[in-house]
C-alpha positions in Angstrom: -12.4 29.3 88.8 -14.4 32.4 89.8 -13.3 35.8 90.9 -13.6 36.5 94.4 -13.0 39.5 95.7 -12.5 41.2 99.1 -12.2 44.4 100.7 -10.4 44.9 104.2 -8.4 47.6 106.1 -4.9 48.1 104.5 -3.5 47.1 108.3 -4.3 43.1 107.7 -2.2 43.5 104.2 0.6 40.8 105.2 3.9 41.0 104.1 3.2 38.0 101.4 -0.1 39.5 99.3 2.4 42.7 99.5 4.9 40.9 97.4 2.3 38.8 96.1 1.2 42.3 94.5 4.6 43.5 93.2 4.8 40.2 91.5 1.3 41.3 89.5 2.5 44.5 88.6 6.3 43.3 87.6 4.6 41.8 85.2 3.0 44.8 83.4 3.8 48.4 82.2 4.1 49.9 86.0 6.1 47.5 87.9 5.3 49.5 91.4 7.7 47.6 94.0 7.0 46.2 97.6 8.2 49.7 98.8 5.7 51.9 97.1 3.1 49.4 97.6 4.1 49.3 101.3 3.8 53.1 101.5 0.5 53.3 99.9 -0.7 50.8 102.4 0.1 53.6 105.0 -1.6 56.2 103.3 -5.1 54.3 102.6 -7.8 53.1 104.5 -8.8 50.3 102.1 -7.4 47.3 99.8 -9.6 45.5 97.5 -8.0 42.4 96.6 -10.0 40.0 93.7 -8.3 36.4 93.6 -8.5 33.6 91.4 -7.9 30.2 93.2 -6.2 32.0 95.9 -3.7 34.1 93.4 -4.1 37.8 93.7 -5.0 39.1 89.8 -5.9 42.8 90.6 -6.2 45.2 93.7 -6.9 48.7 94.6 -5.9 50.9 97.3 -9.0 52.6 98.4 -11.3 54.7 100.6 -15.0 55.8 101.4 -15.3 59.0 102.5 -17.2 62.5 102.3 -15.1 65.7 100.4 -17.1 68.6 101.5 -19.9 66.9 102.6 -20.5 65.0 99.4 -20.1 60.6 99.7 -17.4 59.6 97.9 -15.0 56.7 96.9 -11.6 57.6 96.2 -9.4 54.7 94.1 -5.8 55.5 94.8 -3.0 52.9 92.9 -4.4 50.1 91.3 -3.6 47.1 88.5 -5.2 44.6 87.0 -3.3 41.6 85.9 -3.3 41.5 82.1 -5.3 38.1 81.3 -8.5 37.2 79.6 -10.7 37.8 83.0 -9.3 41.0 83.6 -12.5 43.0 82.7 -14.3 41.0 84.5 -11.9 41.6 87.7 -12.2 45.5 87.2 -16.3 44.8 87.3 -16.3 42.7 89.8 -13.4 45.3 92.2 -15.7 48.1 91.3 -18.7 46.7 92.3 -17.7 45.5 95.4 -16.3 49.2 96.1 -20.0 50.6 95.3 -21.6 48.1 97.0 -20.1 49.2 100.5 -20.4 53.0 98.9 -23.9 52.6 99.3 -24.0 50.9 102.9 -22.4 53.7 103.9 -24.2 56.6 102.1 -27.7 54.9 101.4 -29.9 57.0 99.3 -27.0 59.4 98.0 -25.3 59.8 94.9 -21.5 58.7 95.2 -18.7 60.7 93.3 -16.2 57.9 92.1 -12.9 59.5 91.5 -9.1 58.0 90.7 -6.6 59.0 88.6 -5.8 57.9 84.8 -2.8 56.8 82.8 -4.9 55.8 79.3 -7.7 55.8 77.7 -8.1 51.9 79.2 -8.2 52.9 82.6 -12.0 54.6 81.8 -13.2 51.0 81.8 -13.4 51.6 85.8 -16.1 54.0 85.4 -18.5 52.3 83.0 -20.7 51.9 85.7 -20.9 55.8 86.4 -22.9 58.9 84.8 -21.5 62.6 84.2 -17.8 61.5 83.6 -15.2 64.3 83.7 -13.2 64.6 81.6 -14.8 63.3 78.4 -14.7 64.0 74.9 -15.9 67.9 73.5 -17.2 68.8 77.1 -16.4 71.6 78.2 -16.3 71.0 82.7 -18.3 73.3 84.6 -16.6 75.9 87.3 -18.1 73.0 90.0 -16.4 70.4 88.0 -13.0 72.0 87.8 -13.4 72.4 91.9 -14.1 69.0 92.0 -10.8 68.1 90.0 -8.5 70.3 92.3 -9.8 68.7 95.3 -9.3 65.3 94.3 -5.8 66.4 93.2 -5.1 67.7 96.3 -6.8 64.5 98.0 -4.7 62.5 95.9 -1.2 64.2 97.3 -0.8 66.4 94.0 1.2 69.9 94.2 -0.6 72.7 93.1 2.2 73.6 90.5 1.5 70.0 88.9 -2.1 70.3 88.0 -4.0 72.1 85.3 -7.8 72.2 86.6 -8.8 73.0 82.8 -7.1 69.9 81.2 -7.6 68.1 84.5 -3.8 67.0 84.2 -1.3 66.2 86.4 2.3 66.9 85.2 5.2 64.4 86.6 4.0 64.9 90.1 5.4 61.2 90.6 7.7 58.6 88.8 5.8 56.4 88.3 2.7 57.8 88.3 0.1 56.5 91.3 -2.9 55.7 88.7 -5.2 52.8 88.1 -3.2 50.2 85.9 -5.4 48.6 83.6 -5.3 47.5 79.7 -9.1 46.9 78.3 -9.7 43.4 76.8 -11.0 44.9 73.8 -9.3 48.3 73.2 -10.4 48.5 69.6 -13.4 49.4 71.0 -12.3 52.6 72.8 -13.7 55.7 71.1 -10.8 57.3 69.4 -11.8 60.8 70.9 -11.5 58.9 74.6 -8.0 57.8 73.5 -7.0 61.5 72.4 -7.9 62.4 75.7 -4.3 61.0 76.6 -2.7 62.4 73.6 -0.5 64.8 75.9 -0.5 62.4 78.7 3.1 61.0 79.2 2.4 58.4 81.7 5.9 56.8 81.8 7.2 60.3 82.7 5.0 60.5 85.6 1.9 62.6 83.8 -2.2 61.4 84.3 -5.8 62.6 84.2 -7.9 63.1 87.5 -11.1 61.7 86.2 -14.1 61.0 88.5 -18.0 60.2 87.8 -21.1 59.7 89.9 -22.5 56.5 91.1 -26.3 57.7 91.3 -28.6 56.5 94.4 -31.1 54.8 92.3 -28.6 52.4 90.4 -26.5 51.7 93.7 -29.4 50.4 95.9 -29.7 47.0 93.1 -26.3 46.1 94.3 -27.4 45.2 97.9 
């Protein structure tokens, strides 16, 4: 069967593809329950929901909106169930969320930003140029800027984030990141994987990590 994939207003979640979404992520590393899941429905504007004969196997909480002007698509907590389409559900979830980036901000680059527990979750921004962090890259004063206002966009305390390591330290347990484990992860750099080194995700610790979605590669997805 193929993915389809949806994208509505967290008001029509109902109470069943809430528990139908705790039931995806019991099954994984970060079992977030109906509660949390609940809660973050509260908090964002947007669910993208991708299906496979009418079972939910991933979803992000998400929103369009503009951070000092600038077009951007914020992906708050996310997972991807772990079977053998689950890169293609992360493609096919991301491009649904740039394709509606670009109805809204036609002819404008699009910062893409979320927040990381592993080296696997970098898989979401394939699509994207100028990703921060990133192996021996040392981020502009701009980019730091940029990290401390998703971090605060994202609900983080001051106290929990280092703007030059772009970490956030057990802000949350568990941490609100995008949940997803690569088909392939033999084929992650190892420099990308030592990115997470000092990241200890189960004791509530991630990466803000964004990229930009530029105007001429958006426009082919309408």
């Amino acid at each position: 069967m193929a993915i389809e994939v949806e994208t509505k207003d967290c008001t029509a979640l109902s109470d069943a593809e809430l528990a139908e979404m705790a039931d995806l992520c019991a099954a994984g590393p970060r079992p977030y329950e109906v509660g949390l899941l609940s809660k973050q429905a509260e908090e964002w504007v947007l669910i993208t929901l991708a299906r496979e004969n009418g079972r939910i196997k991933g979803f992000s909480f998400c929103t369009l909106e503009r951070i000092g002007g600038t077009p951007s698509v914020l992906v708050g907590l996310a997972s991807i169930k772990r079977t053998a389409k689950r890169d293609t559900v992360l493609r096919q979830m991301m491009t649904d969320q740039l394709r509606r980036a670009v109805l809204a901000f036609p002819d404008e680059d699009v910062l893409v930003g979320t927040r990381l527990a592993t080296a696997s979750a970098f898989d979401a921004f394939r699509a994207l140029t100028d990703i921060v962090p990133r192996p021996d890259y040392v981020a502009t004063g701009e980019e730091r800027a940029w990290g401390r206002r998703l971090a605060k966009r994202f609900g983080v305390p001051t106290d929990a984030y280092d703007e030059r390591a772009f970490k956030v330290t057990a802000a949350e347990t568990p941490a609100l990141v995008f949940d997803h484990d690569s088909l392939k992860p033999e084929s992650i750099p190892a420099d990308v994987v030592a990115l997470f080194d000092d990241v200890d995700a189960d004791g509530g610790d991630s990466l803000v990590g964004f990229g930009w979605a530029l105007a001429d590669d958006l426009v082919k997805l309408i």
